[in-house]
C-alpha positions as CSV (number, residue, x, y, z in Angstrom):
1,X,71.5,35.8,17.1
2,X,74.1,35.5,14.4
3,X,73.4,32.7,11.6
4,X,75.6,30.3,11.0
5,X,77.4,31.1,7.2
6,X,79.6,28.1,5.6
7,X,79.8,30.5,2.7
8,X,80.4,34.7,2.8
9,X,78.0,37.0,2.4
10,X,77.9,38.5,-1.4
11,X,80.9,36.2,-2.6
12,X,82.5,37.6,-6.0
13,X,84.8,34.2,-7.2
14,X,85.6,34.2,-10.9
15,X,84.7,30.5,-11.2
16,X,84.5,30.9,-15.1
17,X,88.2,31.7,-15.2
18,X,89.1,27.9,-14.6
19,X,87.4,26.6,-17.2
20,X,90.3,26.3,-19.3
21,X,91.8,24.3,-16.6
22,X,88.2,22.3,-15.5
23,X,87.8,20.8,-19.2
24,X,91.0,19.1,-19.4
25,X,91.4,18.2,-15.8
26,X,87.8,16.2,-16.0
27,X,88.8,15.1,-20.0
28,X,91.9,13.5,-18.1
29,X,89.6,12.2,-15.3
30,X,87.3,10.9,-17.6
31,X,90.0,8.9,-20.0
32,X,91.6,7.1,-16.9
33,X,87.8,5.9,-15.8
34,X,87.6,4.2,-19.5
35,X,91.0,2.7,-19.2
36,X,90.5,1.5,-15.7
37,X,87.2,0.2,-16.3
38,X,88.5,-1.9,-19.3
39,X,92.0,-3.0,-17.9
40,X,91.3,-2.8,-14.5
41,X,87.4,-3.7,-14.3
42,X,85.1,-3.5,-11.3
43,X,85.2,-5.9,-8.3
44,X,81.4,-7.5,-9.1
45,X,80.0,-8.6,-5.9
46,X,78.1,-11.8,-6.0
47,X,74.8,-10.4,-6.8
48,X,76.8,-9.9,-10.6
49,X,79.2,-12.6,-10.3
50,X,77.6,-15.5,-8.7
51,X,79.2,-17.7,-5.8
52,X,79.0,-17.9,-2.1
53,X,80.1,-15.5,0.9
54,X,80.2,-16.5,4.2
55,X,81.0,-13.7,7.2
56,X,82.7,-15.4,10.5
57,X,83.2,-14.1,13.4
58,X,86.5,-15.9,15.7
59,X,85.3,-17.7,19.4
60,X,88.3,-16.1,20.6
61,X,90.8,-13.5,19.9
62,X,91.5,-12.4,16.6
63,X,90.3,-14.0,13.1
64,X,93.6,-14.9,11.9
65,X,93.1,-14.8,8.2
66,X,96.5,-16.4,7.0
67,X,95.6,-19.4,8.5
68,X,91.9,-19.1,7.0
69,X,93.4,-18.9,3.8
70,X,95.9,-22.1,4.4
71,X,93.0,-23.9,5.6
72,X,90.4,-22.9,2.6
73,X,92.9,-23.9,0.1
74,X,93.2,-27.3,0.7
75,X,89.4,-27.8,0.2
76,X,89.1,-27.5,-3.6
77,X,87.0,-24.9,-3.4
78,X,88.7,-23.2,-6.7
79,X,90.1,-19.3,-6.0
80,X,88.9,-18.3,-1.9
81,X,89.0,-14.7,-0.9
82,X,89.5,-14.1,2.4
83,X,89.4,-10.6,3.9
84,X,88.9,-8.9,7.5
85,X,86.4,-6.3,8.1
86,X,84.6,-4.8,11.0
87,X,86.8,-5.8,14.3
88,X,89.3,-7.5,14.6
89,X,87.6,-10.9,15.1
90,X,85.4,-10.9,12.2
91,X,86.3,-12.0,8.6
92,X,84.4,-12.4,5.0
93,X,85.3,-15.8,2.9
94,X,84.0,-15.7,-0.9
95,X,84.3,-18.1,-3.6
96,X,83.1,-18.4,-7.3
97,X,80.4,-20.8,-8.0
98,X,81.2,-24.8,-8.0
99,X,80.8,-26.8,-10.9
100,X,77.3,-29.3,-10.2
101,X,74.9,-26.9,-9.5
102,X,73.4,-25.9,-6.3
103,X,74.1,-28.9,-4.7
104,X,77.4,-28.6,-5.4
105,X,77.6,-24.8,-4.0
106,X,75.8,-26.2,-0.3
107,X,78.3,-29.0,-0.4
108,X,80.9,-26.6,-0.5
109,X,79.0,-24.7,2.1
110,X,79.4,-27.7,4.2
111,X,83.0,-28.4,3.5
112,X,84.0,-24.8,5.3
113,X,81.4,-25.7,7.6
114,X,83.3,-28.5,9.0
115,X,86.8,-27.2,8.8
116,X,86.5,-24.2,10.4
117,X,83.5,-24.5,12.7
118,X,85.2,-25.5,15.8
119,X,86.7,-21.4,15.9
120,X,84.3,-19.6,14.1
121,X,80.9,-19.1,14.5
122,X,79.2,-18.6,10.5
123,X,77.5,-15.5,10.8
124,X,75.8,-15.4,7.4
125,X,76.4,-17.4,4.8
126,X,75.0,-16.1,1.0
127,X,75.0,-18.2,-1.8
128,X,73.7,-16.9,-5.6
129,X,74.0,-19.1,-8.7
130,X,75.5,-18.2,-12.2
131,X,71.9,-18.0,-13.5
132,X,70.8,-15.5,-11.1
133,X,73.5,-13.3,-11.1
134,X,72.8,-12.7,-15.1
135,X,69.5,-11.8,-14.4
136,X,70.6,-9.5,-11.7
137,X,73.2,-7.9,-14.1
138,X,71.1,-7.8,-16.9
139,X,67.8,-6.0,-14.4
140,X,70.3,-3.7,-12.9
141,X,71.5,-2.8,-16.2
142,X,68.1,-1.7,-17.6
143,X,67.7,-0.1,-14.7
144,X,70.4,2.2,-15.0
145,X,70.1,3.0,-18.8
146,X,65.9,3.6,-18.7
147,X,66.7,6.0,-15.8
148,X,69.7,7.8,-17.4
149,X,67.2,8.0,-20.4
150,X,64.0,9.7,-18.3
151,X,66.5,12.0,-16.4
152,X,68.1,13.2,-20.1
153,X,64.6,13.5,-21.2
154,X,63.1,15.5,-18.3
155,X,66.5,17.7,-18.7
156,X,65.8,18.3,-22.5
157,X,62.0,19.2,-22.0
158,X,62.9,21.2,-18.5
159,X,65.5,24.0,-20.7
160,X,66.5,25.8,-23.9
161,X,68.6,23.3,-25.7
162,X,71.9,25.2,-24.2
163,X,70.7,24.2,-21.2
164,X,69.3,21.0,-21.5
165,X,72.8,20.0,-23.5
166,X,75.2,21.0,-20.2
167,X,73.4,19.5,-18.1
168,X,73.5,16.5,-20.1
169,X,77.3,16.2,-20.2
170,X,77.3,17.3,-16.4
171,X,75.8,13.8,-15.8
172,X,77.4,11.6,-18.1
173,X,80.6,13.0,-16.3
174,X,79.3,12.3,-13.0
175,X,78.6,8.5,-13.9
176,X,81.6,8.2,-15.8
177,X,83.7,9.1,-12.9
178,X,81.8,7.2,-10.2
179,X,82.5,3.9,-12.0
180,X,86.1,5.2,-12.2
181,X,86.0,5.2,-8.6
182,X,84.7,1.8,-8.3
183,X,87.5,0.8,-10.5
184,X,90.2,2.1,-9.1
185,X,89.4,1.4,-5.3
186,X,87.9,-2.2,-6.3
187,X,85.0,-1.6,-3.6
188,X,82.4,-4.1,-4.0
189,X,79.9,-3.4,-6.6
190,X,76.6,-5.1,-6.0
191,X,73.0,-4.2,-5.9
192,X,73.7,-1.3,-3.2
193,X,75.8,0.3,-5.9
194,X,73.4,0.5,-8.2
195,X,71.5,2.1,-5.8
196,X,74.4,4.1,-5.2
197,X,74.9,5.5,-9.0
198,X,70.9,6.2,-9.3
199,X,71.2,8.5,-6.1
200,X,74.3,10.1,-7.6
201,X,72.5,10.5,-10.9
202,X,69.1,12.5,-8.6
203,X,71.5,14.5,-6.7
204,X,73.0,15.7,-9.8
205,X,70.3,16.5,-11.7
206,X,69.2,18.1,-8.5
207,X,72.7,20.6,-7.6
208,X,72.3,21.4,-12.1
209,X,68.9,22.5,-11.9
210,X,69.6,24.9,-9.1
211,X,72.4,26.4,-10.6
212,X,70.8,26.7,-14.2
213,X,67.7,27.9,-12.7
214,X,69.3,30.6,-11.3
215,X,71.5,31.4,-14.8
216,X,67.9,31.6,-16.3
217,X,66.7,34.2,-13.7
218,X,69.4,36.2,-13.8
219,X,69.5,35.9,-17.4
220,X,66.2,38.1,-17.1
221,X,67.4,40.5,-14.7
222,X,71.4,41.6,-16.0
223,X,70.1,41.6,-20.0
224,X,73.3,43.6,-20.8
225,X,76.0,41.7,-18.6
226,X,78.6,39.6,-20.0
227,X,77.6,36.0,-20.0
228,X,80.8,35.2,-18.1
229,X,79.7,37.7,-15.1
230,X,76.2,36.9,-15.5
231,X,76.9,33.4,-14.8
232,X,79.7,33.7,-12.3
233,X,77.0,36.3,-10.3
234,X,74.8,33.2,-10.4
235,X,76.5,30.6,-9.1
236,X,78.3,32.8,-5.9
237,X,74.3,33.7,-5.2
238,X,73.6,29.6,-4.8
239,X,76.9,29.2,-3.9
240,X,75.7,29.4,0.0
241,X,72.9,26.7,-0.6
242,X,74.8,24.8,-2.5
243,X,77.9,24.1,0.5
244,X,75.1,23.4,3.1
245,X,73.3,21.0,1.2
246,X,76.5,19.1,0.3
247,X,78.1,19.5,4.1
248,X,75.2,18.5,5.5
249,X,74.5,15.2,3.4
250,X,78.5,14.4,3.7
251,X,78.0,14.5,7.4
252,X,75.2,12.0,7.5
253,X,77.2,9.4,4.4
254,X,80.3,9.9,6.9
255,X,78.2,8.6,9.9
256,X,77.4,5.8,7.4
257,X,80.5,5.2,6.2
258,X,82.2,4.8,10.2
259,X,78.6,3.2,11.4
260,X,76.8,1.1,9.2
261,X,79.0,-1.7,8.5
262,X,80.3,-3.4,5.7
263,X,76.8,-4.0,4.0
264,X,76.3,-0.7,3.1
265,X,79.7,0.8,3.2
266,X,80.5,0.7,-0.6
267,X,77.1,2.7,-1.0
268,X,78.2,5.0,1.7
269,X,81.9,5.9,-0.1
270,X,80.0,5.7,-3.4
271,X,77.8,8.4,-2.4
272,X,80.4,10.8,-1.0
273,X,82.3,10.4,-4.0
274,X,78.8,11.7,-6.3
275,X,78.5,14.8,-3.9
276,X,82.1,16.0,-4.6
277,X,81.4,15.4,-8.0
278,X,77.9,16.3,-8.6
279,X,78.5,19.7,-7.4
280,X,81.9,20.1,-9.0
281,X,80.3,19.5,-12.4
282,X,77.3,21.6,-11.9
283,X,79.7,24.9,-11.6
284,X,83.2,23.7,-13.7
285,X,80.9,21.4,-16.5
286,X,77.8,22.4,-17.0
287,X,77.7,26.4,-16.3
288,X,80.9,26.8,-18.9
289,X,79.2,24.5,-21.2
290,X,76.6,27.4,-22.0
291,X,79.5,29.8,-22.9
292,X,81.4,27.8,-25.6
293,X,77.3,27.1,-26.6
294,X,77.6,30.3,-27.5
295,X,74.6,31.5,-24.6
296,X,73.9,35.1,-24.6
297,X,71.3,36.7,-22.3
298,X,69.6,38.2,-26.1
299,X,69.6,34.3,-26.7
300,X,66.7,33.2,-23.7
301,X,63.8,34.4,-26.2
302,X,62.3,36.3,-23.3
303,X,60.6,39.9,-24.2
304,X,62.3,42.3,-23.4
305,X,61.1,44.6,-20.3
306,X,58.8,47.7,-20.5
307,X,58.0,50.5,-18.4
308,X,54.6,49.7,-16.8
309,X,51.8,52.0,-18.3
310,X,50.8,55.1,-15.8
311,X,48.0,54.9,-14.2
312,X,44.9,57.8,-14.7
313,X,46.0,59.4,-11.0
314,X,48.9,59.8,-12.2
315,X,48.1,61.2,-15.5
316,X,45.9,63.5,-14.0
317,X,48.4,64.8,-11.8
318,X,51.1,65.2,-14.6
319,X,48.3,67.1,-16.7
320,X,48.1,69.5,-14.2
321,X,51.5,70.3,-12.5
322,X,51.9,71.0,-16.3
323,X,53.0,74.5,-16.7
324,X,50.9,77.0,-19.2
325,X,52.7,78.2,-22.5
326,X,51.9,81.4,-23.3
């Protein structure tokens, strides 16, 4: 029975002939994230931003959000958002918080309540205050940084300094774009995405230690080869590994994404976003990154290989299928 291949068999691509075109590609990528991210900013959820969401679903026929909006607006209730999602009859309301505190915020609960409760059933209704939100913001942030700081750590300890500094990089451009993409597509960013960015940050680390592991073996095998070659032979010998791993998990994010509803959707598109990336940095970032490092396989500090000693058979037998001088 024939295996199944996403990849050929003994694969020969020069990927370290586009790293002159890799560097500024991701250089570009990574300038628009910044400017998007200060310009632009991120579409906080109300975990971060504090306020109230309420999901509806229609009685009948279609949520028709125009009139949601006309209807919301007359109610004082400062900027409403009002979006569709799901099927057609369902639709998401959100506004910030309301000046008086939490009584004020149920009161405006009640106020939507009442004006829209005879054709819409209130399917969940969420409310977070300004106080909470900073915590949330503030914890989520900590989060983020003290694991960023134990995954650079582990990577520093893990290799030689060449290799601990690519991979480094490798992940600072994964999360770097991944807020890009929450900038620029204005998905929700909430608590999920911060679940989202931590996952993207594992699987990264995870698709650079495979490839660097196996620069570091080969490393010991090809001591003569070119560093280019050496790690170009490398990364076609994972390359097999590394396309099932990332079809498989895109298959299972994609079920999520279609599936799993708006709750967990911005994690879902999050997370296919860090597999393309993830494994596009580990071969285009990281893996060039130990060439203009000036890597060479003399570099790795490993002794190099000797013959092992013959054993006393085999002496014995060389001693005597010796021939005689006269």
């Amino acid at each position: 029975m024939k295996l199944l291949r996403l990849a050929p068999e003994n694969t020969k691509f020069p990927f370290m002939r586009f790293r002159r075109v890799s560097y500024p590609f991701s250089a570009f990528l990574s300038i628009c994230s910044v400017l998007l991210f200060i310009f632009s900013g991120m579409n906080f959820g109300i975990d971060f931003a504090g306020g109230t969401v309420i999901e509806l679903r229609a009685k009948s026929g279609h949520a028709e959000i125009a009139t949601l909006r006309a209807g919301l607006e007359k109610l004082d209730l400062g900027d409403v958002e009002v979006q569709s999602f799901g099927n057609e009859s369902d639709a998401t309301l959100r506004f910030g918080p309301q000046t008086g505190g939490d009584a004020a915020q149920q009161a405006a609960v009640e106020k939507v309540r009442n004006s829209v409760g005879s054709d819409y059933d209130l399917r969940r209704v969420e409310v977070v205050g300004p106080r909470v939100s900073g915590e949330l913001v503030q914890s989520g942030t900590l989060g983020v940084v003290l694991s960023i700081i134990a995954v650079l750590t582990y990577l520093w300890f893990r290799f030689e300094w060449q290799f601990a500094i690519g991979a480094v990089i490798a992940t600072m451009h994964d999360l770097l774009l991944t807020v890009g993409f929450f900038s620029i597509t204005q998905l929700e960013f909430n608590t999920t995405s911060i679940a989202a960015i931590l996952t993207i940050v594992g699987y990264s680390l995870n698709e650079t230690v495979v490839v660097l592991d196996r620069i570091r073996e080969m490393m010991r095998k090809y001591k003569k080869m070119p560093t280019d070659q050496m790690i170009d032979l490398s990364i076609n010998a994972v390359l097999p590994r590394t396309i099932m791993t990332a079809t498989t998990v895109f298959l299972a994010l994609l079920s999520l994404a279609i599936f799993g509803g708006h709750v967990i959707r911005s994690f879902s598109l999050a997370m296919i976003w860090g597999i393309f990336v993830a494994t596009y940095s580990s071969v285009f970032i990281c893996s060039p990154m130990l060439i203009y490092l000036g890597l060479r396989n003399e570099d790795a500090g490993h002794a190099p290989e000797t013959a092992p000693a013959p054993s006393k058979a085999a002496a014995k037998a060389t001693t005597r299928a010796k021939p005689k001088t006269a």
